[in-house]
MDTraj code that builds the backbone (N, CA, C; nanometers):
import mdtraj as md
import numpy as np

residues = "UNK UNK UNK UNK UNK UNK UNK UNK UNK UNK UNK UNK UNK UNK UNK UNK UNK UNK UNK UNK UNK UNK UNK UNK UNK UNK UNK UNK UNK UNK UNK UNK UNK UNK UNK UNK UNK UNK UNK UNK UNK UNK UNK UNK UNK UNK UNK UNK UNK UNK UNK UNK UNK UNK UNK UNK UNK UNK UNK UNK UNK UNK UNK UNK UNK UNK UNK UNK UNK UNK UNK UNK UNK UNK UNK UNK UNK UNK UNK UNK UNK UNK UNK UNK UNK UNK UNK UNK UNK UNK UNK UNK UNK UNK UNK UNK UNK UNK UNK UNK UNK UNK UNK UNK UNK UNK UNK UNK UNK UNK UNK UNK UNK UNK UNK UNK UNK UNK UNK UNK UNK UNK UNK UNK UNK UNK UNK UNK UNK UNK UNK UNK UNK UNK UNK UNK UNK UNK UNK UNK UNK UNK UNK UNK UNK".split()
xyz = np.array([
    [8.9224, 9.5453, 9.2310],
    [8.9755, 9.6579, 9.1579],
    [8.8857, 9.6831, 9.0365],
    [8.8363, 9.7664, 8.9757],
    [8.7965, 9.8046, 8.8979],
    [8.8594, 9.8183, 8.7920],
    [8.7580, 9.7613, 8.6542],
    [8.8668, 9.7327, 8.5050],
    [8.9687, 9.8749, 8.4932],
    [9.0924, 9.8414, 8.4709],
    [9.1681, 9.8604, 8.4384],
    [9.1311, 9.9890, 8.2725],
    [9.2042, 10.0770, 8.2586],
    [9.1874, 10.1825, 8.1470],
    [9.2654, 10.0982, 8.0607],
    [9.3867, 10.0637, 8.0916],
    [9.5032, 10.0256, 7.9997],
    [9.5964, 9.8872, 8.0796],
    [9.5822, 9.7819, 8.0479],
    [9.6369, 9.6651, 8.0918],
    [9.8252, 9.6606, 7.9998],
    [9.9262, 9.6401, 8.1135],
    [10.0222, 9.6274, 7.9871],
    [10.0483, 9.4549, 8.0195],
    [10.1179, 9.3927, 7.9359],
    [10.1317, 9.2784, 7.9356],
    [10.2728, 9.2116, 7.8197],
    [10.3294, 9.0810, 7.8617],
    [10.4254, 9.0742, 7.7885],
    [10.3624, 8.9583, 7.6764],
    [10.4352, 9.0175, 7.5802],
    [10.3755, 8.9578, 7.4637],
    [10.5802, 8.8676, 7.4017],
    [10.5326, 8.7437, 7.3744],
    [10.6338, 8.6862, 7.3217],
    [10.7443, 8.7059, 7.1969],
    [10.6501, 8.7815, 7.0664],
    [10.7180, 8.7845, 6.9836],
    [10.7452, 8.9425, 6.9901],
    [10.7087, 9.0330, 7.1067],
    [10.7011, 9.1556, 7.0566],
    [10.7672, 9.2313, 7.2019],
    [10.7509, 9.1410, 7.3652],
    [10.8099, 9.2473, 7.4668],
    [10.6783, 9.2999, 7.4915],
    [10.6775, 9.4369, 7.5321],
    [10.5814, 9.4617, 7.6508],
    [10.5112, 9.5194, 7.5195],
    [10.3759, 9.5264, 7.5926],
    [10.2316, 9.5955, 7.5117],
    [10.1911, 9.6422, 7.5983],
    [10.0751, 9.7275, 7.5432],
    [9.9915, 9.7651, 7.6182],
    [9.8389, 9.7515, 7.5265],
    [9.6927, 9.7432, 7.6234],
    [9.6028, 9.7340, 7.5495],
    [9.5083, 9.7946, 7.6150],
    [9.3961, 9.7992, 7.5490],
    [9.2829, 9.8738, 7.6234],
    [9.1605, 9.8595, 7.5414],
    [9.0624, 9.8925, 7.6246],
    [8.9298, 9.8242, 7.5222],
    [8.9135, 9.9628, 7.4287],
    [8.8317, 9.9326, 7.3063],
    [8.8112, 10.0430, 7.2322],
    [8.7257, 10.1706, 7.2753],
    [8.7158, 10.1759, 7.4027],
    [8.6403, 10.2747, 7.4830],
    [8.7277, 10.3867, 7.5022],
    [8.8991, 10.3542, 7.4918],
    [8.9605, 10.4043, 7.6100],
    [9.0490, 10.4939, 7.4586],
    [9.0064, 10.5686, 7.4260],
    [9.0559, 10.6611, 7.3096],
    [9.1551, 10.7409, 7.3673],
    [9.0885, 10.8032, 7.4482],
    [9.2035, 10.8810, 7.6047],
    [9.3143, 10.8512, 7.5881],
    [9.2950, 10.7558, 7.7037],
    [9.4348, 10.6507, 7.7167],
    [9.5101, 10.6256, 7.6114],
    [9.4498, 10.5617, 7.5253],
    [9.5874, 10.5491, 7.3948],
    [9.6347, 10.6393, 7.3446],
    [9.5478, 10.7940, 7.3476],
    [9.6012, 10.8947, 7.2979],
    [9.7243, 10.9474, 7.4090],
    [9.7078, 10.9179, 7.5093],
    [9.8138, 10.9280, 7.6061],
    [9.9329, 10.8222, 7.5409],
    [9.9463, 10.7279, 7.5216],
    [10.0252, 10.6497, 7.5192],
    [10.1260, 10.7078, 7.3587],
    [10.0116, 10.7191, 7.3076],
    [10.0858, 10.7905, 7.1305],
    [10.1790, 10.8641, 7.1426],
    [10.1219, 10.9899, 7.2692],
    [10.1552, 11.1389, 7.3033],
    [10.3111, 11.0956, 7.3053],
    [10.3489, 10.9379, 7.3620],
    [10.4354, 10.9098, 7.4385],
    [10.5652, 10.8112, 7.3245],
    [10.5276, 10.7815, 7.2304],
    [10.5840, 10.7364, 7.1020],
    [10.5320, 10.6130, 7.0985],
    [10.4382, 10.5545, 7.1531],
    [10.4033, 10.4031, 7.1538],
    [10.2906, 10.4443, 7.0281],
    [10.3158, 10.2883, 6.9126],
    [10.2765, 10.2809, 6.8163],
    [10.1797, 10.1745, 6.7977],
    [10.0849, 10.1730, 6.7159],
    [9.9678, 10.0546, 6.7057],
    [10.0763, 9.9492, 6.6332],
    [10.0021, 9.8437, 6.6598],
    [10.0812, 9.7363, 6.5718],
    [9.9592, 9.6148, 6.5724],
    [9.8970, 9.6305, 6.4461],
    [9.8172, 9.5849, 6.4026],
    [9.8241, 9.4178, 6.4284],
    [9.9267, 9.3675, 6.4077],
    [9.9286, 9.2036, 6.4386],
    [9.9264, 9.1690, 6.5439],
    [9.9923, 9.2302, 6.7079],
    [9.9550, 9.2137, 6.8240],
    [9.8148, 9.2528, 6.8637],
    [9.7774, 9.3642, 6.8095],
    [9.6216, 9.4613, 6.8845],
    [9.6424, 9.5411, 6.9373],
    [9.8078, 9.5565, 6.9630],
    [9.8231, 9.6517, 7.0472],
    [9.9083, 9.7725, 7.0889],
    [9.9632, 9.8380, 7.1216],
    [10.0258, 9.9809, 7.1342],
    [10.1640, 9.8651, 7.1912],
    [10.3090, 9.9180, 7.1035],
    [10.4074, 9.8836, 7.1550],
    [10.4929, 10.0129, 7.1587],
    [10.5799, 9.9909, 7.2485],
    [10.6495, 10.0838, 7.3315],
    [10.7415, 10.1503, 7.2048],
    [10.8238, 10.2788, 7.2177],
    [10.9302, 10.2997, 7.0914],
    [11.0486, 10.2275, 7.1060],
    [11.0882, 10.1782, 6.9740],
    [11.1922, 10.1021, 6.9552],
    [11.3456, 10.1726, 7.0236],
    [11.3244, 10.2627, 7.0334],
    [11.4433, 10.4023, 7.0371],
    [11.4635, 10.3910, 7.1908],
    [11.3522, 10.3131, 7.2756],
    [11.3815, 10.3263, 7.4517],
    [11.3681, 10.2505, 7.5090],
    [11.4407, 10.1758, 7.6126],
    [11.4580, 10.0371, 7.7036],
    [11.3071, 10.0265, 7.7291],
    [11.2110, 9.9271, 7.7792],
    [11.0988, 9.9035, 7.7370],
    [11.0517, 9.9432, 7.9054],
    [11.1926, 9.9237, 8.0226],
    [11.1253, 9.9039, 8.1206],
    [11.1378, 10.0918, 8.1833],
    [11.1770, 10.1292, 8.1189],
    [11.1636, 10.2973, 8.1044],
    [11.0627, 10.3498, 8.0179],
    [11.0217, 10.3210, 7.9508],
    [10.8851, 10.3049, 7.8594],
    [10.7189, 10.3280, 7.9101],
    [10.8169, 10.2129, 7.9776],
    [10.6129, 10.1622, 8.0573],
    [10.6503, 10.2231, 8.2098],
    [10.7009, 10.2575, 8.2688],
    [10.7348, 10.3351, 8.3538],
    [10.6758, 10.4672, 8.3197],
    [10.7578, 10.5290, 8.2754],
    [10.6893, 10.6926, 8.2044],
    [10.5138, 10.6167, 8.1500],
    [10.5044, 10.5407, 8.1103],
    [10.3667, 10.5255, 8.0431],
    [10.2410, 10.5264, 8.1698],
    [10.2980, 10.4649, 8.2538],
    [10.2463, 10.4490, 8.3700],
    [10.2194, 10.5759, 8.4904],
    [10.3103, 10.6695, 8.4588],
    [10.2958, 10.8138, 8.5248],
    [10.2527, 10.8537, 8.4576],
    [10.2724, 10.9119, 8.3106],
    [10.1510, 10.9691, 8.2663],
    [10.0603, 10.9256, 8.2229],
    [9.9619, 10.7795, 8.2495],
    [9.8319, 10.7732, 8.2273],
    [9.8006, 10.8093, 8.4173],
    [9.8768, 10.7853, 8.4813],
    [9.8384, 10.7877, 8.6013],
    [9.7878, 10.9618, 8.6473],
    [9.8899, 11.0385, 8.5850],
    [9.8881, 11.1845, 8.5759],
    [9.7060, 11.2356, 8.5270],
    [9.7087, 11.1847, 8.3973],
    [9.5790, 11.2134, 8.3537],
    [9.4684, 11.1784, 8.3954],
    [9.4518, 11.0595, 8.5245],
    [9.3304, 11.0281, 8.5533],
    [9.3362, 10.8624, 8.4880],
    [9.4101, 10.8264, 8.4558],
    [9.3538, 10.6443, 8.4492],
    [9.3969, 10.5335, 8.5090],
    [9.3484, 10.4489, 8.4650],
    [9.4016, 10.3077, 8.5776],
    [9.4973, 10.2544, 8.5358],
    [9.5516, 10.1754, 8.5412],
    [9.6383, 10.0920, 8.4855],
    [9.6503, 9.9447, 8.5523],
    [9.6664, 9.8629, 8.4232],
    [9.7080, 9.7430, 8.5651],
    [9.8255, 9.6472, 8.4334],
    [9.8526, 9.4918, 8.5105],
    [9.8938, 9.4075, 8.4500],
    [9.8942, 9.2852, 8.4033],
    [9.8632, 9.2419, 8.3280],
    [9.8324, 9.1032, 8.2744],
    [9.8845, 8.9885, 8.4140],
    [9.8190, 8.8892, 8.4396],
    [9.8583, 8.8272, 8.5084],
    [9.8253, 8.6846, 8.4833],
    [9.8519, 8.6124, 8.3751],
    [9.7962, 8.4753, 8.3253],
    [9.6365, 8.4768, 8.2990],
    [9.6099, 8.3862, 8.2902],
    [9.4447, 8.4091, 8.2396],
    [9.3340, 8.4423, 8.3552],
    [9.4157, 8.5162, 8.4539],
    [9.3528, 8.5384, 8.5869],
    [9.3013, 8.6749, 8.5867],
    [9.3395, 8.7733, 8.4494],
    [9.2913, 8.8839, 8.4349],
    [9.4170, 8.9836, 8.4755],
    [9.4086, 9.1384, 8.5175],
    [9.4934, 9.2079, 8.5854],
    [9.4700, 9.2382, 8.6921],
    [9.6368, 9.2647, 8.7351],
    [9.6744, 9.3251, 8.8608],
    [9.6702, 9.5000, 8.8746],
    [9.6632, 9.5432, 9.0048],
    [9.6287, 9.6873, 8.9925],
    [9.8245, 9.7008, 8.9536],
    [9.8448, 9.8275, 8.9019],
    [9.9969, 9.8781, 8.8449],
    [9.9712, 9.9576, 8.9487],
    [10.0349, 10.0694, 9.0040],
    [10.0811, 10.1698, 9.0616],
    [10.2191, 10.1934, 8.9974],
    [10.2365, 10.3256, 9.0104],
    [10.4019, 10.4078, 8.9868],
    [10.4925, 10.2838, 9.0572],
    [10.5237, 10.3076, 9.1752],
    [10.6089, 10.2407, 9.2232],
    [10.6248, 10.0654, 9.2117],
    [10.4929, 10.0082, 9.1368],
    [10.5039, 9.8641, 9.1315],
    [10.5492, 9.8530, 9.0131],
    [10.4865, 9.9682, 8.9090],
    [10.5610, 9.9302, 8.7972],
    [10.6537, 9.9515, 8.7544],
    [10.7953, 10.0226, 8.8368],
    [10.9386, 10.0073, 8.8470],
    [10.9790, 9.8555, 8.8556],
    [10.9327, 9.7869, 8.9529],
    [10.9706, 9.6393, 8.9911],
    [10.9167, 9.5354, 8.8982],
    [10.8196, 9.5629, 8.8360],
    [10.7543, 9.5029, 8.7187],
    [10.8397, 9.5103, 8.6127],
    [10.8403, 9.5900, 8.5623],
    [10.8687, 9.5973, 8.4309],
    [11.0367, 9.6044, 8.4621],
    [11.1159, 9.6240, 8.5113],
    [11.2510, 9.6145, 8.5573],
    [11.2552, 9.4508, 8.5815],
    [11.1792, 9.3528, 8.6138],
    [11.1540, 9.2072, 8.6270],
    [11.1757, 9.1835, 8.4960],
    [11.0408, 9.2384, 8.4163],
    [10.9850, 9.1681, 8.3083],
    [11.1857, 9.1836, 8.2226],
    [11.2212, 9.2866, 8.2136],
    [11.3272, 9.2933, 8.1166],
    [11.4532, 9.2219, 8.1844],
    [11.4648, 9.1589, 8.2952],
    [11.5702, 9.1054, 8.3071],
    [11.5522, 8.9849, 8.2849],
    [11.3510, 8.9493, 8.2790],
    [11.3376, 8.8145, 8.2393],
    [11.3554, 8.7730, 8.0646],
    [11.3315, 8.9222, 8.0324],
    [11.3594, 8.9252, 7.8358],
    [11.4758, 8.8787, 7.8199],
    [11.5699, 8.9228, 7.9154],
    [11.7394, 8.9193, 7.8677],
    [11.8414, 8.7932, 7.9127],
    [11.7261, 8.7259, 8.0314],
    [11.8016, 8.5979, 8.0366],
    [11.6971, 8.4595, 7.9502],
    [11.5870, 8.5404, 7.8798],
    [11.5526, 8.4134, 7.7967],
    [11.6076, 8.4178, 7.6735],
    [11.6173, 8.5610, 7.6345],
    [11.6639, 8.5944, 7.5023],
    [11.8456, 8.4850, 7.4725],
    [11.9311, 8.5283, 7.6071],
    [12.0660, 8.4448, 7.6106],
    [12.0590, 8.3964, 7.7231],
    [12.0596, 8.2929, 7.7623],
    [12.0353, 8.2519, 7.8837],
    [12.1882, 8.2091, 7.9060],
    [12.2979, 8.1813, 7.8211],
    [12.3955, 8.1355, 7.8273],
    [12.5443, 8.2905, 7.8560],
    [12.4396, 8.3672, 7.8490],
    [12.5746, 8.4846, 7.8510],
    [12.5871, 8.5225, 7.9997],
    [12.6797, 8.5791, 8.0025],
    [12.7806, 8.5795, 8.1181],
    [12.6450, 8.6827, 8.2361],
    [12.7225, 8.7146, 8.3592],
    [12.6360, 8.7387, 8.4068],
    [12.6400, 8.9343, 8.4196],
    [12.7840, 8.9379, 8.3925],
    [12.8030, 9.0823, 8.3770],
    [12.7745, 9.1790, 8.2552],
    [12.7333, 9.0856, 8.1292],
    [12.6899, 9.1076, 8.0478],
    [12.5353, 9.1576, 8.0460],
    [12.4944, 9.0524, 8.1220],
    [12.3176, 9.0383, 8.0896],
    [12.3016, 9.1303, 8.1875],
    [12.3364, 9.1975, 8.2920],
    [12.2987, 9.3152, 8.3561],
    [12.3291, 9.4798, 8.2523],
    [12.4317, 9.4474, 8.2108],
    [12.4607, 9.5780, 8.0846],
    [12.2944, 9.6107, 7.9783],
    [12.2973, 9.4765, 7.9710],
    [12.1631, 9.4691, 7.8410],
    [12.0409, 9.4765, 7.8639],
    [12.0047, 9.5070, 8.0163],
    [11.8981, 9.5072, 8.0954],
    [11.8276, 9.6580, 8.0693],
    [11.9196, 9.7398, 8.0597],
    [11.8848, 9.9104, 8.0353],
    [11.9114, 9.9526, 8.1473],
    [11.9751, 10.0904, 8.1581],
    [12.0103, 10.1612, 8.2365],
    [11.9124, 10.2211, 8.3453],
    [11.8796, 10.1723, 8.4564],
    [11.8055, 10.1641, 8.5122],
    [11.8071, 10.2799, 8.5828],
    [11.9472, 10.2745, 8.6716],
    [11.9501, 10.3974, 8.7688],
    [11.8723, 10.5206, 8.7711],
    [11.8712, 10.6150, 8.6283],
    [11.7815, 10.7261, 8.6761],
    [11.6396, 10.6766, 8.6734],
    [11.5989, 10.5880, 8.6836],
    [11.4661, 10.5421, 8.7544],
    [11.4876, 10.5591, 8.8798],
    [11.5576, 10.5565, 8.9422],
    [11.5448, 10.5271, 9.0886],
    [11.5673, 10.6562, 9.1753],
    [11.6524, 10.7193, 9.0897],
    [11.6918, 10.8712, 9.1162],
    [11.5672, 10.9263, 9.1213],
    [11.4792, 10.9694, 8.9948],
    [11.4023, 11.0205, 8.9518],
    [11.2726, 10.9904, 9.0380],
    [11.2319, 10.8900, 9.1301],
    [11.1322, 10.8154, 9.1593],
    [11.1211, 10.8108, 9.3449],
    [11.3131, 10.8456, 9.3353],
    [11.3317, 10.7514, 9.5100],
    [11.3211, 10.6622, 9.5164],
    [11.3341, 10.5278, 9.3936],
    [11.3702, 10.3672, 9.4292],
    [11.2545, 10.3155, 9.3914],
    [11.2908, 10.2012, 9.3879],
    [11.1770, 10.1272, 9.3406],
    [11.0542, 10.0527, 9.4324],
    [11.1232, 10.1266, 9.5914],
    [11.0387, 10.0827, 9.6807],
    [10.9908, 10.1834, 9.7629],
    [10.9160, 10.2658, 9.6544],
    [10.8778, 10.4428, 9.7586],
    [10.7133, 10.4097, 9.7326],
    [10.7031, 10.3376, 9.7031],
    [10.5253, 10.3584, 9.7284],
    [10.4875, 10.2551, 9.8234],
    [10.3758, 10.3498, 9.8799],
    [10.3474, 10.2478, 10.0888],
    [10.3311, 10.0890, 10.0663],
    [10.2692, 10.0587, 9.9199],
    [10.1893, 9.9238, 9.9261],
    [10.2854, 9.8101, 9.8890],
    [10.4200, 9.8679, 9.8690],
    [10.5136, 9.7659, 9.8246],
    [10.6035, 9.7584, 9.9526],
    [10.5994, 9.8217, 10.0500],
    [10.6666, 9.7912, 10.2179],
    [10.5624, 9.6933, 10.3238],
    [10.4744, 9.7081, 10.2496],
    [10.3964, 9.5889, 10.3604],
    [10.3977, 9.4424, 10.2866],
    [10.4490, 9.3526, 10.4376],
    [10.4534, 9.2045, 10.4046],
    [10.3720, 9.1521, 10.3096],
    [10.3822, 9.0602, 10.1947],
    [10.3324, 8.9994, 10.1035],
    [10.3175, 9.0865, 9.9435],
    [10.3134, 9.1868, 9.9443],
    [10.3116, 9.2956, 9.8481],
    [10.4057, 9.2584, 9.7747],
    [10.4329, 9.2206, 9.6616],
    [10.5361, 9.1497, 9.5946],
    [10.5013, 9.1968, 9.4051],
    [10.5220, 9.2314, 9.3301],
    [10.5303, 9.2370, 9.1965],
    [10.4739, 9.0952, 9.1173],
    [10.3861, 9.0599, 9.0684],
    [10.3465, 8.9480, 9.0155],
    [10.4293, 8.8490, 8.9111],
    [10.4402, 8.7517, 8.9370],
    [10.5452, 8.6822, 8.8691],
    [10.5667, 8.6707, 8.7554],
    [10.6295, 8.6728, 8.6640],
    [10.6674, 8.7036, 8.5344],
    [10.6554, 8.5961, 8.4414],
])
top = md.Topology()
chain = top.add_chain()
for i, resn in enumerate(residues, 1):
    res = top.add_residue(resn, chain, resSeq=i)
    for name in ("N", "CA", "C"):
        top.add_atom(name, md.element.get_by_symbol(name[0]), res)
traj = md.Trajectory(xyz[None], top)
């Protein structure tokens, strides 16, 4: 795959980021367009405080995809994975249910689905989280969190 425009990735003290080399002026100006803010102590563009994170990078992900760029995802020190629209429904819908059972790992279970973010009109809006071809063929799986 070819480098990536904009890598997003989960960052510990902060939830999802996104980054990109200082080439990619574009791209971040896409991401601004979108309310994501620099934050000087990570390096990197975080999502607005005002919107579930995995609706965030979703929309962030269609429109850099809209404009012409790549996208991918952090994947341990192994570099990134390619993103697509439809992977990064299952991604980032992962990543926040993995935020919400580390954040309380002790709360109930009907709870920690409430606090996950309202997912549904993703799926409406999209046709599910399994409408793109490369996530119906065997092994195609969302990278582990």
């Amino acid at each position: 795959m070819p480098e990536p425009d904009v890598v997003f990735a989960s960052d510990p003290r902060r939830g999802l980021v996104a980054r990109s080399g200082w080439e990619r002026e574009e791209a971040r100006t896409v991401l601004r367009d979108l309310g994501w803010e620099w934050n000087e102590e990570l390096h990197a563009l975080v999502p607005p405080s005002d919107a579930p994170e995995p609706e965030a990078g979703v929309l962030a992900v269609e429109e850099l995809h809209r404009h012409g760029h790549r996208t991918g995802y952090a994947v341990g020190p192994y570099g990134a994975t390619r993103l697509t629209l439809g992977r990064a429904e299952v991604v980032f819908t992962r990543f926040a249910e993995h935020q919400a059972t580390q954040a309380a790992p002790d709360m109930p279970e009907a709870v920690r689905e409430t606090t996950t973010g309202a997912r549904g009109h993703l799926y409406e809006r999209h046709g599910g989280p399994f409408d793109h071809p490369s996530l119906a063929e065997p092994g195609h799986e969302a990278p582990p969190l």
